[in-house]
Structure formats: C-alpha cells, structure tokens
C-alpha positions as CSV (number, residue, x, y, z in Angstrom):
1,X,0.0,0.0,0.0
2,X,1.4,3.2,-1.1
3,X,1.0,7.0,0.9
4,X,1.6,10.2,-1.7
5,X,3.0,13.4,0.7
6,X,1.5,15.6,-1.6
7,X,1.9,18.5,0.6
8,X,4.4,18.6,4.0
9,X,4.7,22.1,5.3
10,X,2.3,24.0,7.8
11,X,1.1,27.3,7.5
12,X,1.5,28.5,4.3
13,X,3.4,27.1,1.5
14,X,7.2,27.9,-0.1
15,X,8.8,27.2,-2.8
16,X,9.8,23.5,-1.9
17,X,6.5,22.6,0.3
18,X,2.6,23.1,-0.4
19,X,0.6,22.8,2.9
20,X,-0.8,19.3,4.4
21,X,-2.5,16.9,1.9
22,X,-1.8,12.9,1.8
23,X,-3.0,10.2,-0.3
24,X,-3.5,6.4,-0.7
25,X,-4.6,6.4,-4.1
26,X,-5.5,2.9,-4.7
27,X,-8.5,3.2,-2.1
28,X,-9.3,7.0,-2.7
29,X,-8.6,8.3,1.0
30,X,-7.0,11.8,1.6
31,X,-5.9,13.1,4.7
32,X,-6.6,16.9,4.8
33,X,-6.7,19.0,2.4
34,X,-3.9,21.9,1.9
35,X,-2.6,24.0,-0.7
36,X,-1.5,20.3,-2.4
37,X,-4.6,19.4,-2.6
38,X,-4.0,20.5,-6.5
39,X,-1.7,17.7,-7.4
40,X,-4.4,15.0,-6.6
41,X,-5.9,15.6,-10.3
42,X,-2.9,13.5,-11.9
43,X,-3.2,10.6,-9.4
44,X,-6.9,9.6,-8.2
45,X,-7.7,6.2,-9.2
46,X,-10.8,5.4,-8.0
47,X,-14.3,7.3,-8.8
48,X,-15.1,8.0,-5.2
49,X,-12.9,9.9,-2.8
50,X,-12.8,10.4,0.9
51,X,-11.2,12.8,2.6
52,X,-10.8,12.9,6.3
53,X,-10.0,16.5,8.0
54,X,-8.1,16.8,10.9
55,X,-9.5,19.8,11.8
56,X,-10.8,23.1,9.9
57,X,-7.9,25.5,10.2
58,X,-7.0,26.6,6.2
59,X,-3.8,25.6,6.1
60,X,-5.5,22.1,6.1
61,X,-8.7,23.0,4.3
62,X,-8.4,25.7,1.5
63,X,-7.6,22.9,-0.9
64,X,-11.3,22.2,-0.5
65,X,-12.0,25.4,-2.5
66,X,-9.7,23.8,-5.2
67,X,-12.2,20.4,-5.8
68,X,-14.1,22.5,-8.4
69,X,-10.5,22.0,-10.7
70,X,-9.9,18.2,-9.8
71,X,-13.3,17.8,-10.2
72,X,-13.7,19.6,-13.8
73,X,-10.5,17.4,-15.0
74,X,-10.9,14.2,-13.4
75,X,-15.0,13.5,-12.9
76,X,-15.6,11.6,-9.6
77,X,-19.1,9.9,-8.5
78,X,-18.7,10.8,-5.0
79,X,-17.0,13.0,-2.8
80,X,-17.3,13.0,1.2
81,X,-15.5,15.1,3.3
82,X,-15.5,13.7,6.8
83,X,-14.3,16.0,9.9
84,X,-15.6,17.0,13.3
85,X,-19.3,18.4,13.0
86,X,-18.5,21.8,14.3
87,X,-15.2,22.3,12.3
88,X,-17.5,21.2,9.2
89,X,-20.2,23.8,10.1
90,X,-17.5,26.3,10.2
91,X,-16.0,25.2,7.1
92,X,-19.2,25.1,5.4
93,X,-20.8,28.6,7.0
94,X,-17.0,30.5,6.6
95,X,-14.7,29.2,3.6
96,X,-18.1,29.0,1.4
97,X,-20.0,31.8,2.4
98,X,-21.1,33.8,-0.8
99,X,-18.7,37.2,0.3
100,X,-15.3,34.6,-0.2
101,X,-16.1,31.7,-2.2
102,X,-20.0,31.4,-3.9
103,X,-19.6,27.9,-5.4
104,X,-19.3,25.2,-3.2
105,X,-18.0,22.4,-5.2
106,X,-20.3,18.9,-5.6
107,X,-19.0,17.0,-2.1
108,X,-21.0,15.6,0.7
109,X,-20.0,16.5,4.4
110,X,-20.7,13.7,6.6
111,X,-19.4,13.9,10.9
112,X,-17.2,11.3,12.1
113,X,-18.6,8.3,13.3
114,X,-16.4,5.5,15.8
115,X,-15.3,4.3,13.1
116,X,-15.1,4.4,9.0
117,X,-14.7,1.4,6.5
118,X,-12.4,1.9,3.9
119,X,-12.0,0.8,0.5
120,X,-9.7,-3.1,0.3
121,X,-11.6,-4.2,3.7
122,X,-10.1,-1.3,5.6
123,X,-10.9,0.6,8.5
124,X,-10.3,4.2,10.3
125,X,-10.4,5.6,14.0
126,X,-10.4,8.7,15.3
127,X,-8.9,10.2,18.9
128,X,-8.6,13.6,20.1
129,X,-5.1,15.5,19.9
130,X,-4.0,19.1,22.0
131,X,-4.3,22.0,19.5
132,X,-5.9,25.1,19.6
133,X,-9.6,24.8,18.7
134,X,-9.4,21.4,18.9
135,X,-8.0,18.7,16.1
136,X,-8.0,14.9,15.6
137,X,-5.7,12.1,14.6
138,X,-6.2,9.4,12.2
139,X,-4.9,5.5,12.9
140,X,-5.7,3.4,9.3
141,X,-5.8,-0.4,9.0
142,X,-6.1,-2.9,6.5
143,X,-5.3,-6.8,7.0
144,X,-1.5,-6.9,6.5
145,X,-1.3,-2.6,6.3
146,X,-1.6,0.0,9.2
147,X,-0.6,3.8,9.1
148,X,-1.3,6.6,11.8
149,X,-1.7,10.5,11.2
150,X,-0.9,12.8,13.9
151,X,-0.6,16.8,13.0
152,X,-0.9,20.3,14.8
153,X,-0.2,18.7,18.3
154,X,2.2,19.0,20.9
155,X,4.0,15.6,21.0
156,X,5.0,14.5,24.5
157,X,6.1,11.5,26.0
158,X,3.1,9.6,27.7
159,X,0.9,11.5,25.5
160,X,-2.9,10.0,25.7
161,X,-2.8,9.1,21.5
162,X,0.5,6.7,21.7
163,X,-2.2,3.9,22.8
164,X,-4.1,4.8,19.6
165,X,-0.9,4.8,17.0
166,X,0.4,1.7,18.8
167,X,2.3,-0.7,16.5
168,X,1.7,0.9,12.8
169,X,3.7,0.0,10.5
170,X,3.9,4.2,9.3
171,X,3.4,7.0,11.7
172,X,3.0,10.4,9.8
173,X,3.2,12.8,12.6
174,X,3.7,16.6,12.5
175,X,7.7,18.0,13.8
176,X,7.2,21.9,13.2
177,X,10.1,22.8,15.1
178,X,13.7,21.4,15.8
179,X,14.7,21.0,19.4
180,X,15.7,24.7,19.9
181,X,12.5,26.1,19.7
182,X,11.1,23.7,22.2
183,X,9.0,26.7,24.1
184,X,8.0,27.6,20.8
185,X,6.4,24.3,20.1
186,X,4.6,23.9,23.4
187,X,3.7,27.7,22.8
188,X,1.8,27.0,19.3
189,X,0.3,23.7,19.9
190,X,2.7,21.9,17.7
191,X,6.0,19.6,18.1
192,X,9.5,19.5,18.4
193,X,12.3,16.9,17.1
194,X,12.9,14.8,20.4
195,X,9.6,14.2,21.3
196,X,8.2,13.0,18.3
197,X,10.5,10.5,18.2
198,X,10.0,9.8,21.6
199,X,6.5,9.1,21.0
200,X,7.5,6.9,17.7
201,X,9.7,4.8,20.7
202,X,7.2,4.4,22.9
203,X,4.6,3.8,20.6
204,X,6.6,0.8,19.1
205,X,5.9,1.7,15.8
206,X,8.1,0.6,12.6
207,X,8.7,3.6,10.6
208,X,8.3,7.5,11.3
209,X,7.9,10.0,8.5
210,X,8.2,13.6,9.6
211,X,5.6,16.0,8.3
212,X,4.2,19.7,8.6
213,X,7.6,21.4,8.7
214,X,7.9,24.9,9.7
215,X,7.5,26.9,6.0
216,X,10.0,29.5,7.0
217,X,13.0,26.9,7.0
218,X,13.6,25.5,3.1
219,X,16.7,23.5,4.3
220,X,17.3,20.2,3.1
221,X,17.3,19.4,7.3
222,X,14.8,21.6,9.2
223,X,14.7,19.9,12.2
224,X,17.9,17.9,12.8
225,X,17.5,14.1,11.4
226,X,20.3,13.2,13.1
227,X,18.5,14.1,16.5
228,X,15.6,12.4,15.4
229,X,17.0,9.1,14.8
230,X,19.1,9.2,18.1
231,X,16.2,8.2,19.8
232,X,14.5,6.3,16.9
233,X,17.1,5.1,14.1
234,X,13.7,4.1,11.5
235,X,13.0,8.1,11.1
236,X,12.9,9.9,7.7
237,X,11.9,13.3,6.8
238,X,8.4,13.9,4.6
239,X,9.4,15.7,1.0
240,X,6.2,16.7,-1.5
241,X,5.3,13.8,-3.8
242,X,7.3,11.6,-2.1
243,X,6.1,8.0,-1.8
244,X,5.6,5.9,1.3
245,X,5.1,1.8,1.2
246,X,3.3,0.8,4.4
C-alpha cells in the first residue's frame, strides 16, 4: 500500500512545500486538504474519494475550494469530506460563504462516526489531539497494512494518543520545530524533534515519517534528522510527492 505526501509544510506554503495533503490512491482516501490538494488531479484512481480532515484551520482546508478544478479534469461519482461536525459547520458557514467563495464544489460533508470502512476491507479511528480549537488524529488499518496520522499537536512522551498509534507499520506525525525552539512548540500547539521521536519509541511503531515542517526553513534538514534518529534510528523526513510503502 502506497501513501503520496502531496503537501508537508504547515502554515502556508514555499517554494519547496505546499501545505498538508496525503494520499493512498489505490483506495481514494485523503488526509486533509492543503494547498496540495491540486496535485491529486494526476493521481486519483478510484471514482469516489474520501477525505478525512483533521480539523478546519486553512492551512488544512483551502484545498477544498480547489475540488471544483480536480473535479472539472478528473469527474468523480462521489465526494465525502468527513471532519468533526462543528469544524465542518464552520467550514461550510466560513470558507463557502457567498462574500469569499460562492460555489461550493459537488461534495457531501458527513461527521465522524467511531469508526469508518475503507476501501480493500479497511478501517479508520479517530482520537482527540491538544491543539488550539481542537484537532484529531487518524490510525488506518487494513489486514496486512496499518498507518497513523498525527498533526498540529504538541508531542510529549506519555501522551494520551501513543495507545491509539500503537504498533503501525507508518506514523506520519507533525515536527514543526527542531529542538531549539522547544518553548515555541509547546507555545503554538505543535512539536519539536525529540519528542516526536520519543512518541515513535514508545509507541513501538516501525517507521516514522516527519511531516508539517515549519514553511519558513527550506533547508534540506529543518529539524535535525540526526537528532531524530538518536532516539529512533527508522526516522525519515516527509518531502512533496514523495512515496511511502506501508
């Protein structure tokens, strides 16, 4: 089973990074949808697609507004976005008002339920992550395949979501900041190098791919691999379109 980063920084994109948007294309799941969201035109497989939000900030929802392209060029027969209820109110009273954006594309909004079946005999869970306004992450698994998403929290050791991500075979989890701007981290809602990998540890998962970078650092190492995989040697970092075998 295959993961497309589409998009891998926070915020707002740079030249190297369009904001968060992943993909499984052979069972039309997406995870958010960013600035990225763009790219999905050249890779959807399927005629349905699902896309789970982890919450309604628009770094991780504006690409919604860009479904009227995809749609236009690649023709789907169903479309659900699935989210929180609230953060799907919000998305549906704000981001598509008529004042900034009049045409809502053709998509079904549907609330999270305990659980969601997936295309291939799959299935997804939800659990609650530390962020302001409130945000969710996603665990994923299929007989044989299991994947975790974690974004826009503040990773910690012991963390209440390690039970929940225990034992994937992938964890995609948010690292906005490297270790120097711990305070930062903890000061935003979002993560820093050493924890996430801590979490990774202790979750006793097999591979950990490092995701929302911070936008304003376009190095090649924004938040010091080589930290990273002191504590868990199986860590890489997220690049757009790279592709992830789980």
């Amino acid at each position: 089973m295959k993961l497309v980063l589409l998009g891998t920084t926070g915020y707002h994109p740079n030249d190297r990074r369009q904001t968060p948007c992943m993909m499984i294309p052979e069972c039309g799941v997406m995870l958010d949808a960013g600035t990225a969201m763009y790219r999905a035109t050249s890779r959807l497989q399927t005629s349905e697609l699902d896309i789970f939000l982890t919450h309604a900030h628009l770094d991780h929802v504006i690409g919604l507004t860009y479904l009227l392209e995809v749609l236009y060029i690649r023709p789907l027969d169903r479309v659900t976005v699935h989210g929180d209820a609230a953060k799907l109110a919000a998305i549906d009273e704000h981001m598509f008002c008529k004042e900034l954006f009049p045409k809502r594309p053709p998509f079904e909004s549907r609330p999270l339920t305990d659980e969601v079946s997936l295309a291939g005999g799959g299935r997804l869970t939800h659990f609650p992550l530390k962020h302001q306004g409130g945000s969710i992450g996603f665990r994923l698994d299929w007989p044989g395949h299991s994947m975790a998403y974690v974004t826009d929290t503040t990773a910690e050791p012991g963390a209440d979501y390690i039970e929940k991500i225990r034992g994937v075979d992938l964890l995609v989890h948010e690292c906005y900041f490297p270790d120097e701007h711990a305070e930062l981290a903890i000061k935003t809602g979002h993560s820093h190098t050493t924890n996430v990998a801590r979490v990774a540890e202790q979750a006793g998962v097999a591979r950990l791919v490092l995701v929302h970078l911070n936008p304003l650092s376009t190095d090649d190492d924004p938040i010091g691999l080589d930290v990273a995989r002191a504590v868990f040697p199986e860590t890489e970092l997220g690049e757009d379109l790279m592709e992830v075998e789980f």
